[in-house]
C-alpha positions, -999 to +999 in steps of 0.1 A: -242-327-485-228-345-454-206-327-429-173-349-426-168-345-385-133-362-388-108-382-408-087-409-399-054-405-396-032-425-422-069-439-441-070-434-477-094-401-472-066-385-453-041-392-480-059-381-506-064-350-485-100-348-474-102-329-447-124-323-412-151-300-423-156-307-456-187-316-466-195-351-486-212-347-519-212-380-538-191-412-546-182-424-578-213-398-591-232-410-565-252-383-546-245-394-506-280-394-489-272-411-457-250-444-445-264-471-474-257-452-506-220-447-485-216-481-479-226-492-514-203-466-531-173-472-514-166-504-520-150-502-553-112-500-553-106-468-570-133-437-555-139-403-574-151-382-542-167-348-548-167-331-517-175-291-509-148-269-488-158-237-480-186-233-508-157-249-535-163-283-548-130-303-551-132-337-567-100-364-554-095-397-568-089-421-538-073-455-538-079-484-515-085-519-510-117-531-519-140-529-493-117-510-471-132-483-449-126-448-466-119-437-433-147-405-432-162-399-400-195-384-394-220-368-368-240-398-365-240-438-376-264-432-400-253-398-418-289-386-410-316-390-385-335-423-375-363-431-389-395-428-356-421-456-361-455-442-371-470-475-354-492-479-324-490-513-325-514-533-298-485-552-284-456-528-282-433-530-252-423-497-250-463-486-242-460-510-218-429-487-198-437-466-170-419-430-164-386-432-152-367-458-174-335-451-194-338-426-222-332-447-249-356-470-241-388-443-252-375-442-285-392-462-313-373-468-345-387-482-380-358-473-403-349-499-425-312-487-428-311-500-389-326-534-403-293-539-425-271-526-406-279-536-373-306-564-375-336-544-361-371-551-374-392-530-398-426-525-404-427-513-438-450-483-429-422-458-431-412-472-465-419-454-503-416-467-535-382-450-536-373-466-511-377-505-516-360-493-548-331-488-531-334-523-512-336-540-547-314-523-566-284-526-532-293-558-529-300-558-491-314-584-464-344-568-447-359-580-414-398-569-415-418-575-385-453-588-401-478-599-374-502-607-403-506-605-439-548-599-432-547-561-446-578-547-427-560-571-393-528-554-400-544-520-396-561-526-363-526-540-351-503-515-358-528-489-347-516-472-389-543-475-418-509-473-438-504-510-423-522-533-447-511-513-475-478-517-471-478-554-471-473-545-511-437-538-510-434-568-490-444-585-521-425-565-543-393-571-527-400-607-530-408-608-564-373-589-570-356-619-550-350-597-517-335-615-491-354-613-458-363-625-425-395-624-411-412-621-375-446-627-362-461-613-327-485-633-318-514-623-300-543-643-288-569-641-304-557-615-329-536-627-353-535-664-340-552-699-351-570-694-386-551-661-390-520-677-384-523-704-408-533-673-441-498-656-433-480-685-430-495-697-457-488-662-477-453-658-464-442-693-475-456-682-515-429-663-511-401-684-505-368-685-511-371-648-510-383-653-471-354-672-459-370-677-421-401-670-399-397-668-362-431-664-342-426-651-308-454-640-284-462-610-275-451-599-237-473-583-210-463-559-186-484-552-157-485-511-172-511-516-202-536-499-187-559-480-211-540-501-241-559-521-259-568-556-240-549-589-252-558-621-236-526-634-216-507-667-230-520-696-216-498-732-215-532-742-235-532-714-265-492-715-262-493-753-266-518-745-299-492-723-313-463-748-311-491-776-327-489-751-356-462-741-365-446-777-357-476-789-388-458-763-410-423-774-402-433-807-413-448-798-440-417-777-451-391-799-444-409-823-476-419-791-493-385-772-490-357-790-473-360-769-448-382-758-418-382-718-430-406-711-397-395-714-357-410-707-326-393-690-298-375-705-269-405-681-249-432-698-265-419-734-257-418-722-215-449-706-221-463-743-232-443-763-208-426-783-238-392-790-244-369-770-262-365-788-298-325-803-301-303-786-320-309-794-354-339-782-355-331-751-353-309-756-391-280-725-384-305-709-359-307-683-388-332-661-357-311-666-330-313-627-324-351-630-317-350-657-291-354-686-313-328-711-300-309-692-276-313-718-248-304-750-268-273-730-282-260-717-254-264-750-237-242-766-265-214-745-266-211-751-225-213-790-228-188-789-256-167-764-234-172-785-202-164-817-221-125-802-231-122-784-198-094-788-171-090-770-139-070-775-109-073-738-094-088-732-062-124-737-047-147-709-063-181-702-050-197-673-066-241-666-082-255-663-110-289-644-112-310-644-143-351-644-149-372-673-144-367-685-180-332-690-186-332-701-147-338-742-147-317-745-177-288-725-160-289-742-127-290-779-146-255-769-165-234-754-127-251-788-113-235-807-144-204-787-138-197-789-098-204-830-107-171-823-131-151-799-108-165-801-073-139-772-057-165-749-077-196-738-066-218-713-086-253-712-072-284-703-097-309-677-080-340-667-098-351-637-100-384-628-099-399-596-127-416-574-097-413-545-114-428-555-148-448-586-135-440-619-133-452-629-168-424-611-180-394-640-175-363-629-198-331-623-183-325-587-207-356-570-190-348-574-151-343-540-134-318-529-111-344-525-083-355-560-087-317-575-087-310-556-055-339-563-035-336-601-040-300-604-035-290-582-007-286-599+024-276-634+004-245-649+004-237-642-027-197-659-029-172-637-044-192-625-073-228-623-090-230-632-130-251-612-147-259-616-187-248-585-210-283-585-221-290-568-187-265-544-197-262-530-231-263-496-230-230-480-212-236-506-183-268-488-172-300-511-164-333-505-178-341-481-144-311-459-151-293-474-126-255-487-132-236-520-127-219-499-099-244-487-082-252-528-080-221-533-067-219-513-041-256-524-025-242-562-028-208-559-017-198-579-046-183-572-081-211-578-102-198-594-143-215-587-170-210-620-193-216-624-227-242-651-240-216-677-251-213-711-233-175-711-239-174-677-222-198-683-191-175-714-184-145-694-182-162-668-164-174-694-136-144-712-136-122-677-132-108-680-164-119-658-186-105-623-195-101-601-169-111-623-143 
């Protein structure tokens, strides 16, 4: 039984009289485990809810629109507790954190419930047969992160001798026509080259099942000591990589229709090659792991700059942003100043000090970093930052604030979304709240 921790007011629980308190025992005779079997019970029209009051069962019949929320609140997103990754994977980030970062940031997750519901990559190693049962029979999209499909390889990478084992419900859940997206880490001379090519290789089998593979590489920070030792990318193997997976697109493309696998926007820096134009990224189905972020954003400014008017005043204000998104971001302001020369918004690198300079995303930049190289800079009236920076209650990575930014630059410091549309509004002083 789940503990219902609040009801909303005027929802079809509280008319049918459920109650704060009362603890959920099934749906439409099924028995409520945690958020999925919720989800997939409640979406008929007409709900038989069994609930417990006080050691009393009571069964109501509810009525509601299909799909509509039941309007039951509980402790925790979830119903239940996360799932902690039993991994210790060669290439994970957060082993790579020293003391002193922001809580959540320690906490490894490997709960497939977060894949569907929030996108997050699983390894499979937390899951039993029970559960991929549950994965078939709801029909659910699953991200899994593989690295490699090599069992004995996939043991000695996620640091689990449950690892290559567990590569069987991958296969099971294709065979049942699961829906999922896959991820590759690639690290040199691991699970790259020759290795490469057999999960590709094993991954495309099953297709349509796998709708998409992104390969992204691995990131170093300067804190792996005493973790196990992974040659940094190089333009040379990066530039391998993209010769690679660029064969297999081909390949596809005849083969499928369709590309299926993508290499992120990180690996084409990392080789000093272009981003690829917008189509072939087909829907940029893994946009969320960096795979066409750059060439989308970039189209949704030019579209916005090519429909947009302004007559306001002169702005001049900064945007600051890691040494990735940084060229990219300075050529579009260049491209708008040539459009609307009465604004000014300069571009100003900044630099990873505190996880070293091979780390060059704009989400992992610290609030020490930010502040040491823009005080003392004439920064206009404000300083752009993306929400990426930002995402937990407007705290940085160092468990500092976007206030405590504020008041060391002077400046208000805007947290903007990654949207062309809405960083053009944002420079020009249009958008909400500006």
């Amino acid at each position: 039984m789940i503990k219902i921790t609040d009801i909303i007011s005027g929802s079809p629980a509280a008319k049918a009289g459920i109650q704060a308190g009362d603890q959920l025992i099934s749906v439409n005779e099924t028995v409520i485990h945690d958020v999925l079997d919720y989800r997939f019970a409640t979406t008929a029209r007409i709900l038989s809810v069994c609930c417990d009051r006080g050691g009393e069962s009571y069964t109501v019949q509810v009525h509601k629109q299909e799909y509509e929320d039941l309007g039951l609140c509980f402790a925790t997103a979830l119903m239940d507790e996360k799932k902690t990754c039993g991994n210790h994977c060669i290439f994970c980030f957060i082993d790579q954190n020293p003391k002193g970062m922001r809580e959540t940031i320690y906490f490894k997750d490997d709960d497939a419930r977060l894949s569907f519901l929030q996108g997050s990559y699983i390894t499979l190693t937390n899951l039993t047969d029970e559960d991929v049962d549950r994965i078939i029979n709801m029909h659910m999209t699953v991200n899994v992160s593989v690295q490699t499909t090599d069992p004995l390889l996939r043991n000695k990478m996620l640091g689990n001798k449950k690892a290559g084992d567990s590569l069987r419900h991958l296969w099971r859940m294709a065979e049942a026509g699961v829906s999922m997206n896959c991820q590759i880490v690639l690290c040199p001379t691991w699970n790259d080259g020759d290795n490469l090519h057999k999960t590709l290789a094993d991954l495309f089998s099953m297709v349509p099942a796998v709708e998409s593979i992104a390969v992204v590489p691995f990131g170093m920070t300067k804190f792996r000591e005493h973790l196990c030792p992974i040659p940094a990318f190089t333009e040379e193997t990066a530039r391998a990589a993209i010769e690679q997976i660029e064969a297999v697109q081909r390949w596809s493309l005849e083969a499928n229709g369709s590309r299926i696998v993508y290499a992120s926007d990180e690996l084409y820096l990392l080789a000093n090659l272009p981003l690829p134009d917008d189509e072939a990224y087909e829907g940029y189905p893994q946009y969320e792991n960096g795979v066409g972020m750059l060439r989308y954003l970039m189209n949704e400014f030019y579209d916005a700059l090519e429909d947009a008017e302004y007559d306001g005043d002169a702005r001049f204000l900064t945007i600051a942003t890691g040494k990735a998104a940084a060229p990219f971001l300075d050529q579009m302001m260049r491209d708008l100043e040539a459009k609307f020369p009465q604004v000014h918004c300069q571009v100003i690198t900044i630099y990873n000090d505190f996880y070293g300079h091979s780390i060059t995303v704009a989400g992992l930049l610290t609030f020490q970093d930010l502040s040491a190289q823009l005080k003392g800079k004439d920064l206009g009236s404000a300083v752009l930052l993306t929400e990426t920076c930002l995402r937990h209650d407007d705290v940085f990575l160092d468990d500092k604030s976007r206030e405590d930014l504020e008041d060391v630059l002077g400046v208000p410091v805007i947290k903007c979304k990654v949207d062309g549309y809405v960083l053009l509004d944002t420079v020009l002083g249009l958008a909400e709240g500006e």
